[in-house]
N, C-alpha and C positions, 0 to 999 in steps of 0.2 A: 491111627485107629483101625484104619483095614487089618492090621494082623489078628486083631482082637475081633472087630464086629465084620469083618467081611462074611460070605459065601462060604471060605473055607477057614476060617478063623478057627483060633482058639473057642470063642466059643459055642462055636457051631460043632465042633468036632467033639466037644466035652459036655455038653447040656445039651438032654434031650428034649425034643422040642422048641427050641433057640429057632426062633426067626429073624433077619436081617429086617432093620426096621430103619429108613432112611434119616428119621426124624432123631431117631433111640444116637445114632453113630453122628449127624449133627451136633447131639447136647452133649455127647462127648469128647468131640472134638472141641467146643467151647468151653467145657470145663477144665481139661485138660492143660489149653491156651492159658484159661485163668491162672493157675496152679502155679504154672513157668513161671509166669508175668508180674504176679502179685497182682493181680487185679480185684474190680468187683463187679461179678456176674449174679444178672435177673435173670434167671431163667426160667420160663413159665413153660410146661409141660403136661399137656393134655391129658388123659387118662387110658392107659396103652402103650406111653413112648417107650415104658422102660427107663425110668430116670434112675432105679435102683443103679442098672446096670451102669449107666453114663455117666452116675458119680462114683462109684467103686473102683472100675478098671482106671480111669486115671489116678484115684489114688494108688492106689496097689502099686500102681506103674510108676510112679512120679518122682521114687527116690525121697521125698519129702515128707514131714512130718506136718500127719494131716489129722484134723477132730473131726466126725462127722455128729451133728445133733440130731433127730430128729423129735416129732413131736409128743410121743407119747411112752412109757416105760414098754408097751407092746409092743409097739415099733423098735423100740432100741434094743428088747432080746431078740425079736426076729430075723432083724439086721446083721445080729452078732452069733445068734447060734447057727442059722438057715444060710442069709443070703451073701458073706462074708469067706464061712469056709468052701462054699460053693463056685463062687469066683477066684478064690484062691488057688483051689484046685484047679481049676480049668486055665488059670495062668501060670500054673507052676510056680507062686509069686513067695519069695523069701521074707518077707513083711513080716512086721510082729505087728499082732491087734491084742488089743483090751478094752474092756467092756467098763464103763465107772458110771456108777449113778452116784446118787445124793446119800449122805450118811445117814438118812432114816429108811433106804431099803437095804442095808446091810445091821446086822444082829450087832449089838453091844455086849462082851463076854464081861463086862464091869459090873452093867446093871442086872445083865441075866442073874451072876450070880448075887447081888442084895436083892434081889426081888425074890431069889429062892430065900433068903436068907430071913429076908422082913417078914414076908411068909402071909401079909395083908394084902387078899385079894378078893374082888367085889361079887367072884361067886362062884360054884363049884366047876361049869366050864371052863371059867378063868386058872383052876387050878389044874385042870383035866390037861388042858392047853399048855397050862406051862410045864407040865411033865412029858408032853410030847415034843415039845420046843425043846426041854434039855437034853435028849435022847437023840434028837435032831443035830444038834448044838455038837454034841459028840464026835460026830462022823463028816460034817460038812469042810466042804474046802473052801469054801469062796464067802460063806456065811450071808449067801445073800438069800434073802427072806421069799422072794420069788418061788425056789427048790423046796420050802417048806410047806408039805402040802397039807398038813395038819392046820395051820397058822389061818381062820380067817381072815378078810380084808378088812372088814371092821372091829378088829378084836379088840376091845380095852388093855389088852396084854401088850399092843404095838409101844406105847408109850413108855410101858416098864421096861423093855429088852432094847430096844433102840437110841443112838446120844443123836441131840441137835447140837448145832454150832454153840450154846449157849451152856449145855449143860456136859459137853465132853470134857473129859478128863486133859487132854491131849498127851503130852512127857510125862505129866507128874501121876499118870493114870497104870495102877498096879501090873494091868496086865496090858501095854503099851505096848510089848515086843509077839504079843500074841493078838491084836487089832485089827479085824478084816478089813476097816475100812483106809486102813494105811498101809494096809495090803495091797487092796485095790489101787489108790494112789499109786502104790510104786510102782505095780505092775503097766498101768498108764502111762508112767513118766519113764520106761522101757522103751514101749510100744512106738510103731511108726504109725500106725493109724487106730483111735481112739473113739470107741461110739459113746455119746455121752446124750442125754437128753435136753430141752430146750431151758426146763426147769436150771437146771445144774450149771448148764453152759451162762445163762444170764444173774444165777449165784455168783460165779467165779468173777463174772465183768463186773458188778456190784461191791465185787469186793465180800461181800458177804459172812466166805468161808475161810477162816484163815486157812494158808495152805497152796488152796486151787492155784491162786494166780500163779504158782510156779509151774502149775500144771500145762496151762495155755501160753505162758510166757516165752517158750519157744518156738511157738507152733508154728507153722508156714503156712498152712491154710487153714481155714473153716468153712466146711458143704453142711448149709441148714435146709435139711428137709424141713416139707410144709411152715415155707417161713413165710406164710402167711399167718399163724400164728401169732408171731413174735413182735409185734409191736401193741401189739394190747398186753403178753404178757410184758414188755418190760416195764410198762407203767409200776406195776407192783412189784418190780425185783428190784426198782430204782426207789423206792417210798420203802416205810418203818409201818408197822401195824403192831397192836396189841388184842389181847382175846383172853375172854372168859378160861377156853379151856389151858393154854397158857398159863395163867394164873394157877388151872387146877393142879398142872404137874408142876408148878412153881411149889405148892404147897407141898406136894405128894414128896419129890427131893427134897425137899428141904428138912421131912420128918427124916427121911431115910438115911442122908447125909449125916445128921447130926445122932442118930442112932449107931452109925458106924463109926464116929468119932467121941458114940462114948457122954453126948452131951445129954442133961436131965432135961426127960418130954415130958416133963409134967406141966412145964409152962410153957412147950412149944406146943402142944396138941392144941386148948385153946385158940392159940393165939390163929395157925392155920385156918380152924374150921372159922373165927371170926373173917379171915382174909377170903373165905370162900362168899362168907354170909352179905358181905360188902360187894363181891364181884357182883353176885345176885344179884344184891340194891341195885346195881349201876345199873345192871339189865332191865330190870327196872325205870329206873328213870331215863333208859333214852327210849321208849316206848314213845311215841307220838302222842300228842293230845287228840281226842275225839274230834275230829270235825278237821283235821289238819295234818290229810296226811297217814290215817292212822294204820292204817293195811301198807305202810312202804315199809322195805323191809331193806331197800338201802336209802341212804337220804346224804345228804349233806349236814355237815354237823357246826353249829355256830354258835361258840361258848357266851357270844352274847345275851343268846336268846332262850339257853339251857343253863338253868341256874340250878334245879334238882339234880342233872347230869352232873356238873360241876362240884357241887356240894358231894355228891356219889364219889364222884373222883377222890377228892381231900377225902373224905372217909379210907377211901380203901388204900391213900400214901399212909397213912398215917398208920393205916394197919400193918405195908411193907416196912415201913421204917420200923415201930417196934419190929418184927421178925428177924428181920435185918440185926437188932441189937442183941436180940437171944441168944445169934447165932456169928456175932462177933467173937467172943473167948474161945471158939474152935478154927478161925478162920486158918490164923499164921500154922497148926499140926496137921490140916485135913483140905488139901485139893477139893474133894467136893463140896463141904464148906463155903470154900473162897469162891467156888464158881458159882454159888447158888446167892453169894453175896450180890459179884458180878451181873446176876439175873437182876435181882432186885432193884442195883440202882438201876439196869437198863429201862426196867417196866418205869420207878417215878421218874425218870427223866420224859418217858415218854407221856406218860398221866401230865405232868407240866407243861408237855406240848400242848397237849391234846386240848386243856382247860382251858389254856391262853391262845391259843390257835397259831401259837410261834412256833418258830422254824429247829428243827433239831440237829443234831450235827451233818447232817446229809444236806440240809439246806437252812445253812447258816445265816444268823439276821443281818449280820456285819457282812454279808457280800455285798460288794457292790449293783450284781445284776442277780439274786437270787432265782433259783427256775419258781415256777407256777406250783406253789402244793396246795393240793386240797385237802380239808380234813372232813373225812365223810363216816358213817357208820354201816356197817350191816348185821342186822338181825335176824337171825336164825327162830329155829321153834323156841331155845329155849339157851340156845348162847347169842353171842356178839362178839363183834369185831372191830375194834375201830383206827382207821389206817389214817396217815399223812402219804398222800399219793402226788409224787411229778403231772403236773394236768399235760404235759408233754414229755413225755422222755427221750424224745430224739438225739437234743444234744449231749443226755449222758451219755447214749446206747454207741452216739459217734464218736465221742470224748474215747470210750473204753475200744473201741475197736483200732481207733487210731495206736492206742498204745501197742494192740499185739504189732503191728506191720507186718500182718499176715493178707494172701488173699483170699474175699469172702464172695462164696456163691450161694447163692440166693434161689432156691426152688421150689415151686411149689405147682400144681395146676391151676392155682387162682391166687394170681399177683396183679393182672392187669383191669382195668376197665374198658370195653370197646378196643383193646387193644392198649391202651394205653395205662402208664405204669407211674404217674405220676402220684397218684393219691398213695403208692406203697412206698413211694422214694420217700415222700416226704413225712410220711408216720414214722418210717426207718431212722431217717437223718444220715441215710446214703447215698451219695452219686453214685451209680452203676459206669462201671466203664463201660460194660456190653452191656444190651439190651437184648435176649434173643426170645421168641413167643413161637412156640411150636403147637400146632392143632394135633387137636387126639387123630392116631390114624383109623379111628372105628367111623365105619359109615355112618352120617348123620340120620339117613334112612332105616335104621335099626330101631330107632324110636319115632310116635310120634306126642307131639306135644301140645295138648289141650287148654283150650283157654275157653272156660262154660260161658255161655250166655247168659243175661239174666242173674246173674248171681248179686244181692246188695254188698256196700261196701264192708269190709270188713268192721269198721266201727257198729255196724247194726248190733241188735242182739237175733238174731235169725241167721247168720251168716255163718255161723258153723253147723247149724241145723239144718241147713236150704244148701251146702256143699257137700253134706255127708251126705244126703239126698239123692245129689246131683248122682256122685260118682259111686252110693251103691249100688246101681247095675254093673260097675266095672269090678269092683270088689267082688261081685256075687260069679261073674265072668272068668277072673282069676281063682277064682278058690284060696283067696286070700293073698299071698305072697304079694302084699302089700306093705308100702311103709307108708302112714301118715305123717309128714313133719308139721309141727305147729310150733310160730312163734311165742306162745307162752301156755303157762299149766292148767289156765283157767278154761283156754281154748280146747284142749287135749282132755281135760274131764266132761265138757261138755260131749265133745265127739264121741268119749267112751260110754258116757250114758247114753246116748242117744243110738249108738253101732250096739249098745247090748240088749236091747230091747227089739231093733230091726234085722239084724241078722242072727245066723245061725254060727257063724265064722268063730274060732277062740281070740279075744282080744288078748294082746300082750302089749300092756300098759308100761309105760315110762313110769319107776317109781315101785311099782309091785314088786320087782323082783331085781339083782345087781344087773349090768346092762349087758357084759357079758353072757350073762345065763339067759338071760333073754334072746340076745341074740342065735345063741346054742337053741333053744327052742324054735325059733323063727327055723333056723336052717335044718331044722331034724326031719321037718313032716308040712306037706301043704294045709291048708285048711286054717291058718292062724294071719291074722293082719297085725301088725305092732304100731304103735302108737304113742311118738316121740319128742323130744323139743329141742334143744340146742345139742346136746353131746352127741344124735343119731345125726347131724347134717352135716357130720363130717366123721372119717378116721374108722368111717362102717362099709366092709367089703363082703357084699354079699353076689354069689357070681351064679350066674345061671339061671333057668327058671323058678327059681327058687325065689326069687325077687322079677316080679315082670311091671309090676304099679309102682309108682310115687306119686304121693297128693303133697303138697306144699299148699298149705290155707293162705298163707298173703304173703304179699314181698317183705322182706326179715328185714323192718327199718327197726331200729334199737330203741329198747321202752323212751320215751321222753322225760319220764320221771328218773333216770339213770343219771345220779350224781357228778361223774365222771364224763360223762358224756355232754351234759348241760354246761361243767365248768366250759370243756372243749371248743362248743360252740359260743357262748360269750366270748370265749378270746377270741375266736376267727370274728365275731362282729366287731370287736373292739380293733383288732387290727385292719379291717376296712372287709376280710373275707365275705363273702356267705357260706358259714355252717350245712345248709343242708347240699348244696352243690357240691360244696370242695369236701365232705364229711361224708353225713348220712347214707346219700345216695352212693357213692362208689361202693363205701363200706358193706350196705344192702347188696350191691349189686355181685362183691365177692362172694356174700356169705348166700345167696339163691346158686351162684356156681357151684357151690360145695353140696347144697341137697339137690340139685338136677344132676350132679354127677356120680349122685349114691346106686342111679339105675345103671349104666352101661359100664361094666366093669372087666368084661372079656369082648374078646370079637366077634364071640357068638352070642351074644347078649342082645335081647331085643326085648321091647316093652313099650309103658306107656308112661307119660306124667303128667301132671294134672297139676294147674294153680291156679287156682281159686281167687284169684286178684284182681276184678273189673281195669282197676286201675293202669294195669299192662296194656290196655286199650283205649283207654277215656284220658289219661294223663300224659301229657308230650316225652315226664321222663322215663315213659313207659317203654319209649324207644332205645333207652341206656343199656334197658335191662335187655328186651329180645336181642339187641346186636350184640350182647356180649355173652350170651348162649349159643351154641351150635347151630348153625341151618336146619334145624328139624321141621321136616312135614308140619302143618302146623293144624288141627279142627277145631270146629267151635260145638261137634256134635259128639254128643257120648255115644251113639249110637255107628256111628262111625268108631268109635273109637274099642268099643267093644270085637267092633268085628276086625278091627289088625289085628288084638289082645289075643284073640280066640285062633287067627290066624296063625301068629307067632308061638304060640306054646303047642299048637300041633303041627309048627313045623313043614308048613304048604307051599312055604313059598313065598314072594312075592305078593301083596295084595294090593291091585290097582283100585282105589276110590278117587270117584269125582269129586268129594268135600276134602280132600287131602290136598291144601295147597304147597 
């Protein structure tokens, strides 16, 4: 790796600004090792090391056919358009890369054109939208929906242009040899190195998509960024879910299909809207009884004890089946048809799980050792969902890794506890052959880190009113460039009523506006604080004075009424564990890593953070948490804390305080 990351390297001589980073040329040298070896590497990397760079050049260099996932479709273009041809350049590297998301961020030219064609759309934007789309649709090469800047994020339009695994055409689909998304594929199954996101990558090991596995089937390695992620999401890429909206484009194809094949909608129209009016019902009756529960909007679901749900279910088979029958005499002439058949038995197969709380093909009743599935629900404003979820997915996640015989590196800034990486092994259901734990190289003294006095526990009801309080001086001191993180929405409305009334600052609310544009806001102009909850405590880089506050209201232990999480901890009791030791607490202790590391994000970064948690003080496992945070300065005075604040954004210097331990 010295020719690479040394002094006079490659890329020091080619990127300006490239500093030799001891830690940076460590993780690459381990990754690298990995790669040869076929191994599995944890490698946990602080914020600063440069891990972009330290998984890149050993791929690029490795000769080997590599996937890189990371965790969010932002990250995967960034990765792919920015920091990809950037290294490549500066290695002179012969490599072929390709870019492959999931088949619903690339356009479907089947459905684009029946949707022009069906010509029922829910409203005049919606038609505005898809005359921009087809204009779009013209001239694109890659067809990936990203480049289409007309295309809102939430458009109802996504549905009509886009196929899922369910509803593609695949060979028997007209315009099959003109398919961006088997574009994309081939272009992947070229390439020597592959950015694909985390979503996708745990599609293909599930099996999911037909197709994928041939995609990974070769591969020689896989570098997952932020795979601290990834073991909560494989719960749900290993489990089957069904949903209201679902059902709506279950209906919406199924008119369109059989309009294209010609079949009379005089008796399909009804029979649809009845199969919507049923979803409804269902929505409906899994609504909680008063007094039990009735504000949960995820639960555990137990056909025992839900007999309106149940009844709801057989109503709405019984409406799939008729459909189903309507649209039999076009199946054997009309590919779409047959796949919108294909949907339907999927949906009652799974309505007959769901009723009888049995096991579906993914976890069959005749295994001998079946995994753990839960059947839980969630409730939206005005849809639902309801899943058969793995309460562990480790040994699928291991099952399917074992099949590539590739090796897998593991990355992320927060994988360990105190150092230690047990709780990520074993969510995983990976041994790591290496172990390696790198600290951020930014000075811990760049921050300090507040713990209020006096503040009640978070269960009070005063306790986000007596910390907004607390650290309005500090806010008022910043001139915003704050982020509040708060464990849930109930907390984060309170804050905002109570910040709008007391200061003068512009709030920018979690919710108000997409988080993106928010963020875009946040970074234009000082004088705004934002105010956030789970999606801002991680994957948000905000660099400079532009960000100098973070408040965090309490330590992020996971709601206790969370379905999923409940089943969890009964199995570690039932297996002799304790849940919140071997569980809660690590898992807390990651996700507080993730919002204390949203302040120091360059080297020149300096600020303040603030948690609001008596309990970091008064609780023994309060000690988990501070040791597995950075050495920071540590006060218990806001008044102290104002004056580094004040020190730091004008840039003085150094500021020595006696309350600064």
């Amino acid at each position: 790796m010295e020719a690479y990351f040394g002094v006079h390297g490659a890329l020091a001589r080619s990127m300006a600004g490239f500093q030799v980073r001891p830690g940076q040329r460590e993780l690459a040298e381990a990754v690298a090792r990995a790669i040869s070896r076929g191994e599995v590497l944890f490698a946990e990397a602080g914020t600063g090391t440069g891990k972009t760079l330290a998984y890149l050049v050993p791929a690029l260099t490795s000769g080997l056919r590599v996937v890189i996932s990371t965790g969010t479709r932002n990250l995967q273009d960034q990765l792919f358009d920015k920091d990809l041809p950037l290294v490549r350049g500066a290695l002179g590297s012969p490599a072929r890369t390709a870019l492959l998301k999931g088949r619903s961020n690339y356009l479907c030219i089947h459905r684009l054109e029946g949707t022009r064609e069906e010509g029922r759309l829910a409203d005049r934007e919606s038609v505005r939208e898809l005359a921009r789309v087809s204009a779009w649709a013209a001239v694109t090469e890659d067809g990936d929906l990203a480049g289409c800047a007309d295309l809102r994020e939430d458009s109802p339009l996504l549905a009509r242009i886009t196929s899922t695994a369910e509803n593609c055409l695949g060979t028997r689909c007209p315009v099959y040899d003109r398919c961006h998304v088997v574009a994309a594929r081939q272009r992947a199954l070229a390439a020597d190195v592959v950015v694909v996101n985390h979503h996708l990558l745990l599609s293909d090991m599930a099996l999911k998509e037909e197709g994928f596995g041939d995609l990974l089937g070769e591969v020689d390695a896989v570098v997952v960024d932020e795979a601290h992620q990834l073991p909560e999401l494989t719960s749900r890429f290993f489990g089957r879910s069904l949903s209201g909206r679902q059902l709506l484009n279950l209906g919406d194809d199924a008119l369109n299909e059989a309009g294209a094949a010609t079949l009379e909608l005089a008796p399909l129209v009804p029979t649809v809207q009845a199969l919507g009016d049923a979803s409804d019902r269902l929505r409906e009756a899994l609504e909680r009884p008063e007094g039990d529960g009735a504000n949960e909007s995820r639960f555990r679901f137990d056909p025992a004890v839900e007999p309106r749900a149940c009844e709801a279910m057989q109503i709405l088979d019984d409406h799939l089946a008729a459909l189903d029958q309507l649209l039999a005499p076009a199946s054997d002439s009309s590919a779409g048809v047959e796949a919108v058949r294909a949907r339907i038995l999927t949906a009652r197969a799974l309505l007959d799980a769901f009723a009888g709380a049995t096991a579906t093909e993914e976890f069959p009743a005749e295994d001998a050792s079946p995994p753990d599935a839960l059947c839980w629900v969630e409730l939206g404003r005005r849809g639902y969902q309801i899943h058969l979820t793995p309460i562990d997915a480790a040994a699928q996640l291991q099952a399917a890794a074992a099949r590539l015989e590739a090796a897998w590196i593991m990355t992320s800034a927060t994988l360990s506890v105190a150092g230690d990486f047990a709780h990520f092994r074993a969510r995983l259901g990976l041994d790591a052959d290496v172990q390696l734990s790198l600290a951020s190289p930014f000075d811990p003294e760049q921050a300090l880190l507040v713990l209020p006095p006096e503040l009640p526990l978070p269960g009070s009801p005063r306790h986000t009113e007596q910390l907004c309080e607390t650290v309005l001086p500090l806010l008022e001191a910043a001139e915003g460039r704050a982020f509040m993180l708060f464990t849930s929405y109930a907390a984060l409305d309170r804050a905002a009523r109570f910040l709008a009334q007391r200061t003068g600052l512009e709030l920018l609310v979690q919710g108000s506006a997409p988080r993106d544009v928010l963020l875009q806001k946040f970074k234009s102009r000082p004088g705004q604080l934002l105010l956030g909850t789970a999606s801002f405590w991680e994957g948000v880089d905000v660099r400079g004075a532009a960000l100098s506050v973070v408040v965090i209201d309490k330590l992020p232990f996971a709601a206790p009424g969370d379905p999923l999480l409940a089943a969890r901890l009964e199995r570690m009791e039932r297996e002799g564990g304790n849940g919140f030791t071997n569980h809660q607490l690590p898992q807390a202790v990651l996700t507080l890593r993730q919002g204390v590391g949203r302040l120091l994000r360059d080297e020149a970064d300096r600020g303040v953070i603030v948690i609001g948690d008596p309990r970091l003080t008064s609780k023994s496992y309060g000690r988990v948490f501070l040791n597995s945070l950075p050495p920071f300065p540590r006060t218990r005075d806001i008044g102290v804390a104002v004056a580094f604040l004040r020190n730091a954004l004008q840039d003085d210097g150094e500021l020595a305080v006696g309350d600064v331990q």
